[in-house]
PQR file with spaces between the fields and no chain letter, atoms N, CA, C, O and H, PARSE charges and radii, in Angstrom:
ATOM       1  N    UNK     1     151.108  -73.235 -181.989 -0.4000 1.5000
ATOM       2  CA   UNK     1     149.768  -72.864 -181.546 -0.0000 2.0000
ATOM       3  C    UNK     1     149.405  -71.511 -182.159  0.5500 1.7000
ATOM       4  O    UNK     1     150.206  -70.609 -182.405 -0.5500 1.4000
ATOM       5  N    UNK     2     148.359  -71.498 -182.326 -0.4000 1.5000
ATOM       6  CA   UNK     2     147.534  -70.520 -183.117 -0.0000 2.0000
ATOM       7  C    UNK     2     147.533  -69.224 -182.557  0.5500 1.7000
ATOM       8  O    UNK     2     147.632  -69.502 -181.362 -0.5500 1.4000
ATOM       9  H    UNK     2     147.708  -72.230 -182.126  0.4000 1.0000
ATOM      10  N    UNK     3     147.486  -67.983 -182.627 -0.4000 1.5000
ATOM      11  CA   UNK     3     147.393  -66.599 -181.941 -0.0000 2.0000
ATOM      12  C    UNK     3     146.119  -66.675 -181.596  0.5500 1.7000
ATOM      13  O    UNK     3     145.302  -67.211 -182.345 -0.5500 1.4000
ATOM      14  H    UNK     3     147.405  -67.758 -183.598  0.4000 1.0000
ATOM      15  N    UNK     4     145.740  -66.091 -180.286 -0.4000 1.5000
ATOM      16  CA   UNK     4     143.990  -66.342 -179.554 -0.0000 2.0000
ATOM      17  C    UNK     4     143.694  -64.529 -180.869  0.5500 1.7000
ATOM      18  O    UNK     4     144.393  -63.640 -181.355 -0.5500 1.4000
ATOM      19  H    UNK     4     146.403  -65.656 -179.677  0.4000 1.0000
ATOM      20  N    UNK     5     142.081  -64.994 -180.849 -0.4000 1.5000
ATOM      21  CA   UNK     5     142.132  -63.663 -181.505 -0.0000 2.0000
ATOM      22  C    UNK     5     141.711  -62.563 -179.679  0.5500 1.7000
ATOM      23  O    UNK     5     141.309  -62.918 -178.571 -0.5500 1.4000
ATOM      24  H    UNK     5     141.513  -65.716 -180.454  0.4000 1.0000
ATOM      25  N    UNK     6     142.058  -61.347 -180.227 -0.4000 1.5000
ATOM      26  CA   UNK     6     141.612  -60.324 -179.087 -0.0000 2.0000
ATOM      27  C    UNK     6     140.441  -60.648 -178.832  0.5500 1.7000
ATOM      28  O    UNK     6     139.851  -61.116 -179.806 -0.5500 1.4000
ATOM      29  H    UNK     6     142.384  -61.059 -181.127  0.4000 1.0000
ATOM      30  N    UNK     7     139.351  -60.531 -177.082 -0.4000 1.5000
ATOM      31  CA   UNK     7     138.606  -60.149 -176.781 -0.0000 2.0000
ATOM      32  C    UNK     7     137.875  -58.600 -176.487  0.5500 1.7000
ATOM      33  O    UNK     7     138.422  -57.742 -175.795 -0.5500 1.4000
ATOM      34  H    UNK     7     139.830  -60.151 -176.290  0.4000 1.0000
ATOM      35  N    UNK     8     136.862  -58.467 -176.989 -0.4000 1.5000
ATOM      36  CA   UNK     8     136.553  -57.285 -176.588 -0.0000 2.0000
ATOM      37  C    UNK     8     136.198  -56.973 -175.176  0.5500 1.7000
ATOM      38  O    UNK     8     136.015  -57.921 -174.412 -0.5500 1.4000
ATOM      39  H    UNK     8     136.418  -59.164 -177.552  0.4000 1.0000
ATOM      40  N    UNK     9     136.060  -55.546 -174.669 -0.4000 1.5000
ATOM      41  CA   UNK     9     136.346  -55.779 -172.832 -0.0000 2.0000
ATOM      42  C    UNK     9     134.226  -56.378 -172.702  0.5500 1.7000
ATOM      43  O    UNK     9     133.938  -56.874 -171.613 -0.5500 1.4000
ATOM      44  H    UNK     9     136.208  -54.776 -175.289  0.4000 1.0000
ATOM      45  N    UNK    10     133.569  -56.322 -173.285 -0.4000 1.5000
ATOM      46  CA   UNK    10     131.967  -56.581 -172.784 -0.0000 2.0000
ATOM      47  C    UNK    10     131.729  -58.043 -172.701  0.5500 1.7000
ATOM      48  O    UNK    10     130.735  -58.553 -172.185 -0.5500 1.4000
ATOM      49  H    UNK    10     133.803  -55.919 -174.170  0.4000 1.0000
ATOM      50  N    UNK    11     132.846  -58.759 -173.319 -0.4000 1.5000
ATOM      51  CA   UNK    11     132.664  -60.111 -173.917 -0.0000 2.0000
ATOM      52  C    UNK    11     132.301  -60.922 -172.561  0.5500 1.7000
ATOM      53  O    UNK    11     131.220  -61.507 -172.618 -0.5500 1.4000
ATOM      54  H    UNK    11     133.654  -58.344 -173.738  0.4000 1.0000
ATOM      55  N    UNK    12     132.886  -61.028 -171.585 -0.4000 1.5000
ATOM      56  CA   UNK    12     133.367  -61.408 -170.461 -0.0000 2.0000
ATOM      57  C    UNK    12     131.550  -61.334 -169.637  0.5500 1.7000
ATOM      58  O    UNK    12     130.967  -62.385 -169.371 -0.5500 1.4000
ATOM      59  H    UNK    12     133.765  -60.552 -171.538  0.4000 1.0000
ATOM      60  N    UNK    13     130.848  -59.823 -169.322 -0.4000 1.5000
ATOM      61  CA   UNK    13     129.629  -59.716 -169.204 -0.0000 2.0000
ATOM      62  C    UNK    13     128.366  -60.350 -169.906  0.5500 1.7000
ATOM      63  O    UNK    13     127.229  -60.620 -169.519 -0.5500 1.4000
ATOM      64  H    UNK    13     131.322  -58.969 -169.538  0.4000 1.0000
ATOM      65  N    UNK    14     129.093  -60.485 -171.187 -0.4000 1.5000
ATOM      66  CA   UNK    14     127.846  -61.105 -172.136 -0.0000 2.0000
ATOM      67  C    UNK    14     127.301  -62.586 -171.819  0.5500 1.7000
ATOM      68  O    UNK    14     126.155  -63.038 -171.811 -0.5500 1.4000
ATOM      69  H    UNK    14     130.016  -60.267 -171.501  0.4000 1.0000
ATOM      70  N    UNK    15     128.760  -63.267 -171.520 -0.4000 1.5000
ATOM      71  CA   UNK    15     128.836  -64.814 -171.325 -0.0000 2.0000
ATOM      72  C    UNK    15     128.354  -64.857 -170.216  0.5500 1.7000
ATOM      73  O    UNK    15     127.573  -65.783 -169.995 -0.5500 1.4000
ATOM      74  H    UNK    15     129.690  -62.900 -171.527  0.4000 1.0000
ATOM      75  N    UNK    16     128.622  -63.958 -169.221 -0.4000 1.5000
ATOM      76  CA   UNK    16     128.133  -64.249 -167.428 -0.0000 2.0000
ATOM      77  C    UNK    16     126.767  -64.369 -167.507  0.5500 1.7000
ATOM      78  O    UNK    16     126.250  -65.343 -166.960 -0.5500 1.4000
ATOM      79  H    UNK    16     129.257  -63.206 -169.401  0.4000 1.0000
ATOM      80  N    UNK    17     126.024  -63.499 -168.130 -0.4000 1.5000
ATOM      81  CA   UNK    17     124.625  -62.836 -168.517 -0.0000 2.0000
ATOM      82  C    UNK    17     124.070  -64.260 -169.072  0.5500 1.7000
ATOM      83  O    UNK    17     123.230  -64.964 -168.511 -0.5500 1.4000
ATOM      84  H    UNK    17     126.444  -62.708 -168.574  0.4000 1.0000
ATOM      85  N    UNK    18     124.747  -64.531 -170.332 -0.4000 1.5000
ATOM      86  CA   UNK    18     124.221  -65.583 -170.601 -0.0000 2.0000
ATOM      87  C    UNK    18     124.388  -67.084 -170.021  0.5500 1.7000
ATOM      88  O    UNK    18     123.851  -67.994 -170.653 -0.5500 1.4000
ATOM      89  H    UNK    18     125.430  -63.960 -170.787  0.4000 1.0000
ATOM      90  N    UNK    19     124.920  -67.299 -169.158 -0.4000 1.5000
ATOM      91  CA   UNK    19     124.941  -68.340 -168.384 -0.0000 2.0000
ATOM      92  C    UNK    19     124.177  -68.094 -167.202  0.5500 1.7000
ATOM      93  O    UNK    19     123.990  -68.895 -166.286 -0.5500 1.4000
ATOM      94  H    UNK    19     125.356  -66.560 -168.646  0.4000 1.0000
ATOM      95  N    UNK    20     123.849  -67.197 -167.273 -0.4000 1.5000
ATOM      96  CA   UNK    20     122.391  -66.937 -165.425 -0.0000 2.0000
ATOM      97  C    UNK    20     121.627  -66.810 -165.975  0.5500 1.7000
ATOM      98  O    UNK    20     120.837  -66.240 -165.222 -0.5500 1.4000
ATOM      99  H    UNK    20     124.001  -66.546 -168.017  0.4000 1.0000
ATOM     100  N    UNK    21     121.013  -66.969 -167.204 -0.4000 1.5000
ATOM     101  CA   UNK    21     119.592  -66.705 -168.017 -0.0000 2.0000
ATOM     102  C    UNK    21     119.585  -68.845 -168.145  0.5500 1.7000
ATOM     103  O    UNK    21     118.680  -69.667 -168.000 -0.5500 1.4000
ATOM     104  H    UNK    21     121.654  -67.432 -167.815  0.4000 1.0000
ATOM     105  N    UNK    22     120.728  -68.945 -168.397 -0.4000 1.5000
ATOM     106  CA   UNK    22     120.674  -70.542 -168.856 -0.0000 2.0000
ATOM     107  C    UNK    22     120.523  -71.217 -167.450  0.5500 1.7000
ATOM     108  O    UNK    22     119.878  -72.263 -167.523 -0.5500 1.4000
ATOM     109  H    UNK    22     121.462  -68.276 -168.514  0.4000 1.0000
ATOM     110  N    UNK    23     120.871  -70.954 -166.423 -0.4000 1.5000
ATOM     111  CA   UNK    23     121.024  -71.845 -165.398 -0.0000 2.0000
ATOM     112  C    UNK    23     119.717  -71.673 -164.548  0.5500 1.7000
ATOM     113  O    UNK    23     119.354  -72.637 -163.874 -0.5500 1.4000
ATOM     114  H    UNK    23     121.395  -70.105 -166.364  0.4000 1.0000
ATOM     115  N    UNK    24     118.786  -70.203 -164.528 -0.4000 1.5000
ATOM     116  CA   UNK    24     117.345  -69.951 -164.708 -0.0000 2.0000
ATOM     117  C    UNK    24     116.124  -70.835 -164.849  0.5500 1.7000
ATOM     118  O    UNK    24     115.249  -71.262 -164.096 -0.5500 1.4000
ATOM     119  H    UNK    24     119.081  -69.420 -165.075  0.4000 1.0000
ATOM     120  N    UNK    25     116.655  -70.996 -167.056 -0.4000 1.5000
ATOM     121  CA   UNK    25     115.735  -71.709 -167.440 -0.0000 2.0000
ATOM     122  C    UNK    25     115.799  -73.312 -167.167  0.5500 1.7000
ATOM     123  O    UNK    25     114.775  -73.984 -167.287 -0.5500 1.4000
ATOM     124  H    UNK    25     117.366  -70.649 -167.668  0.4000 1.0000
ATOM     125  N    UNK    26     117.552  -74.141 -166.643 -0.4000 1.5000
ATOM     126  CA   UNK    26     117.126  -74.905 -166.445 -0.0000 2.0000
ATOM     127  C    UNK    26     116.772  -75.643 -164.933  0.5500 1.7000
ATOM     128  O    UNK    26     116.670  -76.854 -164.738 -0.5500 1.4000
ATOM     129  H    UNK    26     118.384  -73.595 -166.546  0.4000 1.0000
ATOM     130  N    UNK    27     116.663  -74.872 -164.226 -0.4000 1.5000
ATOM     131  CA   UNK    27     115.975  -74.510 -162.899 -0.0000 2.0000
ATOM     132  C    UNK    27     114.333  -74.386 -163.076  0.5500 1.7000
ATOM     133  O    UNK    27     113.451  -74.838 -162.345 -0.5500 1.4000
ATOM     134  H    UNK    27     116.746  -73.888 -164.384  0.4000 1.0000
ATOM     135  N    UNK    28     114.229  -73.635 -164.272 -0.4000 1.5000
ATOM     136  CA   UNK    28     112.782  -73.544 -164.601 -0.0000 2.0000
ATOM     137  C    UNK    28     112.050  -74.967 -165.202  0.5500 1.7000
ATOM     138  O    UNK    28     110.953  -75.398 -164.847 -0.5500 1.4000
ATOM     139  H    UNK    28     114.945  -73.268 -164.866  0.4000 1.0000
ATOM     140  N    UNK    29     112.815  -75.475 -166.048 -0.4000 1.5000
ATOM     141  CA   UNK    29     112.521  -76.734 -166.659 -0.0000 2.0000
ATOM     142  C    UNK    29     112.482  -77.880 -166.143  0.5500 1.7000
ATOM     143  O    UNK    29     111.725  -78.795 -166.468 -0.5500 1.4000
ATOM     144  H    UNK    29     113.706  -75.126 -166.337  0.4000 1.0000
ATOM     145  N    UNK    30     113.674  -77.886 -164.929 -0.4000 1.5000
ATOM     146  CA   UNK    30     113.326  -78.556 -164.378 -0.0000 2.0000
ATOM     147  C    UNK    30     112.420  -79.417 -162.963  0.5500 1.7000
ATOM     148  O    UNK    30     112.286  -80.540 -162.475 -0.5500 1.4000
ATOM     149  H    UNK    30     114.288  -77.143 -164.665  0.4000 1.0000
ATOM     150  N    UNK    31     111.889  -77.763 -162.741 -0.4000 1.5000
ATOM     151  CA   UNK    31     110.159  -78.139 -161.903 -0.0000 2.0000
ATOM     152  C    UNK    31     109.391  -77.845 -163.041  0.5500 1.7000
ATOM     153  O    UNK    31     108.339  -77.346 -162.642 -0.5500 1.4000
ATOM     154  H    UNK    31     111.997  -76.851 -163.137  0.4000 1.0000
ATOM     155  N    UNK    32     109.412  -77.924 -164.460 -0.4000 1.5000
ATOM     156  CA   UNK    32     108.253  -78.188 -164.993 -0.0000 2.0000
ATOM     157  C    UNK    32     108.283  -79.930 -165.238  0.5500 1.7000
ATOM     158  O    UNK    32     107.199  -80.421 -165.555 -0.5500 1.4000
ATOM     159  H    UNK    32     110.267  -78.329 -164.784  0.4000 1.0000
ATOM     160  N    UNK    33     109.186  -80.649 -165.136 -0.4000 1.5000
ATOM     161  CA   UNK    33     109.217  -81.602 -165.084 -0.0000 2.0000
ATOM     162  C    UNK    33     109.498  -82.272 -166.737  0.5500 1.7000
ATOM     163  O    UNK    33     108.965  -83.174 -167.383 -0.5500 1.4000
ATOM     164  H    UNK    33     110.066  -80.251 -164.878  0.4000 1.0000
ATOM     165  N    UNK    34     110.833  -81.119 -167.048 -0.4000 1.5000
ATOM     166  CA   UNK    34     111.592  -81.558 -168.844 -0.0000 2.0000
ATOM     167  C    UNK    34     112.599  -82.100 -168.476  0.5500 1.7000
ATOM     168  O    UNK    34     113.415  -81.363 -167.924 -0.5500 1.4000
ATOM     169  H    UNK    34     111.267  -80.386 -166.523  0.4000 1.0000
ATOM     170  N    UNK    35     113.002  -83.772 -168.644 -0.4000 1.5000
ATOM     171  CA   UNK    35     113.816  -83.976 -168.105 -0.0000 2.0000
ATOM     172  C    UNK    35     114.925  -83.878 -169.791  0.5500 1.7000
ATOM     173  O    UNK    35     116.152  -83.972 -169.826 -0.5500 1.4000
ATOM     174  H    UNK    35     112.339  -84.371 -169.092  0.4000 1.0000
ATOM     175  N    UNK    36     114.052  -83.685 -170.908 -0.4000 1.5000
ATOM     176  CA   UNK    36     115.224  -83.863 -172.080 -0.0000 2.0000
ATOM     177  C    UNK    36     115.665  -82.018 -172.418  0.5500 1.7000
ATOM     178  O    UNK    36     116.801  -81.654 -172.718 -0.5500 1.4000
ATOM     179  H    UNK    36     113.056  -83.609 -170.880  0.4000 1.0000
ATOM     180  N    UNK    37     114.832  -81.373 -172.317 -0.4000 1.5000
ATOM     181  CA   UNK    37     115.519  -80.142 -172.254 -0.0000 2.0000
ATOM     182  C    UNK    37     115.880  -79.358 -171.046  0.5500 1.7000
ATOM     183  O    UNK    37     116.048  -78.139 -171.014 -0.5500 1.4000
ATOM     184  H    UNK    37     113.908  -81.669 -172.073  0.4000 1.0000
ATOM     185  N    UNK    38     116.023  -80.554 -169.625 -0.4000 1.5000
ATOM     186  CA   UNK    38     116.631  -79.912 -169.007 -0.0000 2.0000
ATOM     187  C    UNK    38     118.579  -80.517 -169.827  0.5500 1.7000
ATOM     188  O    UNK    38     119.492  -79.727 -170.065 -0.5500 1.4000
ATOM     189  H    UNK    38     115.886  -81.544 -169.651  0.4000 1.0000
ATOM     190  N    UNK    39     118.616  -81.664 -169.997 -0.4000 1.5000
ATOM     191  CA   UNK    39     119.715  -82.009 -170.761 -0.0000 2.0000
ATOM     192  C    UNK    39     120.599  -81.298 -171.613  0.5500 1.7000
ATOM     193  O    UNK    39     121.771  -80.940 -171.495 -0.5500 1.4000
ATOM     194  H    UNK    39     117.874  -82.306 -169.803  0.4000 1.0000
ATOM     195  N    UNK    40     119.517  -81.153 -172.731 -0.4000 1.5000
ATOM     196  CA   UNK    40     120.042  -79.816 -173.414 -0.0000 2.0000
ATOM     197  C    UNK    40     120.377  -78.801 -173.095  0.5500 1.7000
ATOM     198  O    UNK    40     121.447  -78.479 -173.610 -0.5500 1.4000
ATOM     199  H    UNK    40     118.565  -81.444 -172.826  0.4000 1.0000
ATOM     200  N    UNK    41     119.962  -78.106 -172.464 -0.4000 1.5000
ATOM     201  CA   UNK    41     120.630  -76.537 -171.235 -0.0000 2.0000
ATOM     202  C    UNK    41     121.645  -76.676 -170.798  0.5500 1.7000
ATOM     203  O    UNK    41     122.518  -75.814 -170.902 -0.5500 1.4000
ATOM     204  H    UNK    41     119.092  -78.368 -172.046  0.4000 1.0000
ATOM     205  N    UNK    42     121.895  -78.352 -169.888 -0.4000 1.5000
ATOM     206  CA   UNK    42     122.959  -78.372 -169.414 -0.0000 2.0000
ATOM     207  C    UNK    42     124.165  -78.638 -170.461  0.5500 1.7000
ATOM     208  O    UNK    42     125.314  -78.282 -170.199 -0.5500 1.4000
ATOM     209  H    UNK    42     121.186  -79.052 -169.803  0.4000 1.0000
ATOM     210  N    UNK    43     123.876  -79.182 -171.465 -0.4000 1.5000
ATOM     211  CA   UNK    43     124.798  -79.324 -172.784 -0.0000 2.0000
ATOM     212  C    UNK    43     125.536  -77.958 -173.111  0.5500 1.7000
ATOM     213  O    UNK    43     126.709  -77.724 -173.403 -0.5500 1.4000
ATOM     214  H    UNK    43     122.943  -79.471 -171.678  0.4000 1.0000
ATOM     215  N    UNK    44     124.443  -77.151 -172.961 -0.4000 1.5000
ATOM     216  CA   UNK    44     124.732  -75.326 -173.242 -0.0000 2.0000
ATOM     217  C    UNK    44     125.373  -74.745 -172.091  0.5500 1.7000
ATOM     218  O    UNK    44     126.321  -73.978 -172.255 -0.5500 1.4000
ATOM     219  H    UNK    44     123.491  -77.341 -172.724  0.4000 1.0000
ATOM     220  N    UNK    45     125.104  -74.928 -171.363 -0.4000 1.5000
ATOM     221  CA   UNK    45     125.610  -74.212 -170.029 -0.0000 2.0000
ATOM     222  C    UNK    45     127.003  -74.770 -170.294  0.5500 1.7000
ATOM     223  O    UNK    45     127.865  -73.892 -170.262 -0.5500 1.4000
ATOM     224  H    UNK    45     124.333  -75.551 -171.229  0.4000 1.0000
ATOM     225  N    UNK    46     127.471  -76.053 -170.559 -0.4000 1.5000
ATOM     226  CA   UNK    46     128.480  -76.940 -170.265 -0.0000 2.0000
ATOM     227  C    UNK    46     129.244  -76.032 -171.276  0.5500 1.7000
ATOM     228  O    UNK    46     130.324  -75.593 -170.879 -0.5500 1.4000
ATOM     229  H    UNK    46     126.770  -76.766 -170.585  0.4000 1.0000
ATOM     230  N    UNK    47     128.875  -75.725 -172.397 -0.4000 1.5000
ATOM     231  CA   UNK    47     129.347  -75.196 -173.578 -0.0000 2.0000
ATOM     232  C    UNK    47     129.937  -73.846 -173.149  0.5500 1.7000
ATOM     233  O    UNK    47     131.132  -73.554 -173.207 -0.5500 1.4000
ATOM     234  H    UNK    47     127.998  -76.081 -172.720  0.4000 1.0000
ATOM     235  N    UNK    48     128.742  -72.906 -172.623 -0.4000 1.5000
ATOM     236  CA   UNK    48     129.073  -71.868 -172.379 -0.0000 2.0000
ATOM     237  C    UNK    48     130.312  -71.288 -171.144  0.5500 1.7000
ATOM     238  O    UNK    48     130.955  -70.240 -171.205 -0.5500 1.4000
ATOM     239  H    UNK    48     127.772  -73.144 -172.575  0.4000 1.0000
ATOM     240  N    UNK    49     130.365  -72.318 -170.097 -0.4000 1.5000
ATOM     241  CA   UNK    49     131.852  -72.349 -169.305 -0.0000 2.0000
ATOM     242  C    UNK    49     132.740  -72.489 -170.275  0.5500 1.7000
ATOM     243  O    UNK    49     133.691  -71.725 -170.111 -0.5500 1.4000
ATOM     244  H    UNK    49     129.842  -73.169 -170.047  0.4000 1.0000
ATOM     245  N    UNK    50     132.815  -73.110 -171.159 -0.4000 1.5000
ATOM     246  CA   UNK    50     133.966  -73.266 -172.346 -0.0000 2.0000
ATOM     247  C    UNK    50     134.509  -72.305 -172.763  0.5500 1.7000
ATOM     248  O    UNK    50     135.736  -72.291 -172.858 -0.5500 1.4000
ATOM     249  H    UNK    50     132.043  -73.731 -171.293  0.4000 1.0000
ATOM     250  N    UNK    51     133.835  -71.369 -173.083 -0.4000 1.5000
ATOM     251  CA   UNK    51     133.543  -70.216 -174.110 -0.0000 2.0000
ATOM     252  C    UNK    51     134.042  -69.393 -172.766  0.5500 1.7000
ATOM     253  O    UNK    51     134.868  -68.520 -173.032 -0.5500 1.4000
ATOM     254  H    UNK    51     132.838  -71.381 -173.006  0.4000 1.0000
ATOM     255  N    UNK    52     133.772  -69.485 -171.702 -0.4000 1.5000
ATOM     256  CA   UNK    52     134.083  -68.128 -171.064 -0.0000 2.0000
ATOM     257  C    UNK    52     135.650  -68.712 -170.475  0.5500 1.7000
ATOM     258  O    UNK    52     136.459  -67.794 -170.343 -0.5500 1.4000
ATOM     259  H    UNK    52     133.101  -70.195 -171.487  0.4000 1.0000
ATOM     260  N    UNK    53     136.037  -69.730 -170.207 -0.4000 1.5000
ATOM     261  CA   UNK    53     137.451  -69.935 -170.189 -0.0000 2.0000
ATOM     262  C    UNK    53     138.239  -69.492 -171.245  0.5500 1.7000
ATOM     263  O    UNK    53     139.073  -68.603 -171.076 -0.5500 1.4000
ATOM     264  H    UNK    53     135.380  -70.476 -170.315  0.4000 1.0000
ATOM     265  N    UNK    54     138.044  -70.054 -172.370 -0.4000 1.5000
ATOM     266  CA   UNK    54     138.404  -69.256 -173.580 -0.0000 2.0000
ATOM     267  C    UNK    54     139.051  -67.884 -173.476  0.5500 1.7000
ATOM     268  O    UNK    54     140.173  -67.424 -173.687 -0.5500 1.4000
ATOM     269  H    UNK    54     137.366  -70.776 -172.508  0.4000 1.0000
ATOM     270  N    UNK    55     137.259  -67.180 -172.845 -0.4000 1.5000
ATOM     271  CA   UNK    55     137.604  -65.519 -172.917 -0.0000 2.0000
ATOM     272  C    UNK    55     138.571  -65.160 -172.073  0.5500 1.7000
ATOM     273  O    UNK    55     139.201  -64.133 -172.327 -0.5500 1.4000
ATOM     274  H    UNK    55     136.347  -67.553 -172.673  0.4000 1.0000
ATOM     275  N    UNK    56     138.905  -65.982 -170.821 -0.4000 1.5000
ATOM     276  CA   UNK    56     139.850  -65.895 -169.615 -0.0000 2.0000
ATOM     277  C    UNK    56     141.173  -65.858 -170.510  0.5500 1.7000
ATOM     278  O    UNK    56     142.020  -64.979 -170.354 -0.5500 1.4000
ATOM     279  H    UNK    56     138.394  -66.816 -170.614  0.4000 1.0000
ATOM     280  N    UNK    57     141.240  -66.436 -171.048 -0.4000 1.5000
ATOM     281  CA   UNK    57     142.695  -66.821 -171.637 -0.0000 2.0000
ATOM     282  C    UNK    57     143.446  -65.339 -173.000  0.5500 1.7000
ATOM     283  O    UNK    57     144.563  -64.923 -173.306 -0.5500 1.4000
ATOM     284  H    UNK    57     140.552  -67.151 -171.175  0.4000 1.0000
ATOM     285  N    UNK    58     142.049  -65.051 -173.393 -0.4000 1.5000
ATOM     286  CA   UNK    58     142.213  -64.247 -174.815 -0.0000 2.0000
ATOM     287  C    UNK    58     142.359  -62.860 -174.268  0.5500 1.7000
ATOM     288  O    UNK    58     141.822  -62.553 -173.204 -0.5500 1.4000
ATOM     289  H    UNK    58     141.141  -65.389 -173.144  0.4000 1.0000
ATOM     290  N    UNK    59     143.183  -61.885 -175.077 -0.4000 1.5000
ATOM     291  CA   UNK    59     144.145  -60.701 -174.700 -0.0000 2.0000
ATOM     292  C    UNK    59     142.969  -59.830 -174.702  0.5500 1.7000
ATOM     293  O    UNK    59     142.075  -60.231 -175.447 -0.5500 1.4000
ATOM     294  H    UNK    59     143.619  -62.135 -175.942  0.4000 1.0000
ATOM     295  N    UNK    60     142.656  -58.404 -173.870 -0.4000 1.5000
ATOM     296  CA   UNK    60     141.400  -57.911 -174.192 -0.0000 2.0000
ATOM     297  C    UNK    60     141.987  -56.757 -174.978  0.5500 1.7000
ATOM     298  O    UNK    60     143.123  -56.379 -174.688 -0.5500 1.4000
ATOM     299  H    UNK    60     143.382  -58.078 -173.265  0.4000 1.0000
ATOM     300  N    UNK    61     141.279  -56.140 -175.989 -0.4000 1.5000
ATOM     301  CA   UNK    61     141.380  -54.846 -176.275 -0.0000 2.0000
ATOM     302  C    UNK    61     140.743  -54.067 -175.955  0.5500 1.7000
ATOM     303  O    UNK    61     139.730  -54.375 -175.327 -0.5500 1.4000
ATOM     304  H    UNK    61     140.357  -56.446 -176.224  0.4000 1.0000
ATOM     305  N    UNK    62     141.102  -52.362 -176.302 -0.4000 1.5000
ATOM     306  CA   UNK    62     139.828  -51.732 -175.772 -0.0000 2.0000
ATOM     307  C    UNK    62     138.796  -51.110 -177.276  0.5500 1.7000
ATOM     308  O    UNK    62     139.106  -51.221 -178.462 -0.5500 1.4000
ATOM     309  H    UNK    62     141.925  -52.112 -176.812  0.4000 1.0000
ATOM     310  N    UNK    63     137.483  -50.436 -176.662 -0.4000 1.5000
ATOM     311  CA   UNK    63     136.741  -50.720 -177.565 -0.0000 2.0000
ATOM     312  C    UNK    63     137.092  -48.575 -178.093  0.5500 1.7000
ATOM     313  O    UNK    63     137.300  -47.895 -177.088 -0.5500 1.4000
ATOM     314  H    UNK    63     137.231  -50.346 -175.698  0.4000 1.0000
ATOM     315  N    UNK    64     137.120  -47.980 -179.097 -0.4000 1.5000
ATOM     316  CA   UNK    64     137.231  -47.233 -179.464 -0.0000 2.0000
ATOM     317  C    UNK    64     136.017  -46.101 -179.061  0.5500 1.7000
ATOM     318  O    UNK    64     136.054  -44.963 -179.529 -0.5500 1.4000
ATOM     319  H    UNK    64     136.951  -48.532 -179.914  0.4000 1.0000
């Protein structure tokens, strides 16, 4: 298995940030009544838990 590369310590905030902006819009989309880009969001959102397990796993460094 491959070496995880380092996380930086903000990485962790960025993903949170960006998953409450995503879960927002598809809250928003979906009382506008999008049922295909509420889909897509959730595709992203789905994505973006990925990405932040990931970061769970990857060693942090610190930032200089």
């Amino acid at each position: 298995m491959r070496r995880l590369k380092p996380a930086k310590p903000h990485a962790k905030r960025q993903i949170d940030q960006a998953l409450q902006l995503m879960r927002q819009a598809r809250k928003l989309l979906r009382e506008a009544g999008a049922p295909k880009a509420t889909r897509k969001i959730n595709y992203a959102i789905h994505s973006a838990e990925g990405a932040r397990r990931h970061c769970d796993r990857r060693p942090m460094i610190s930032e200089p």
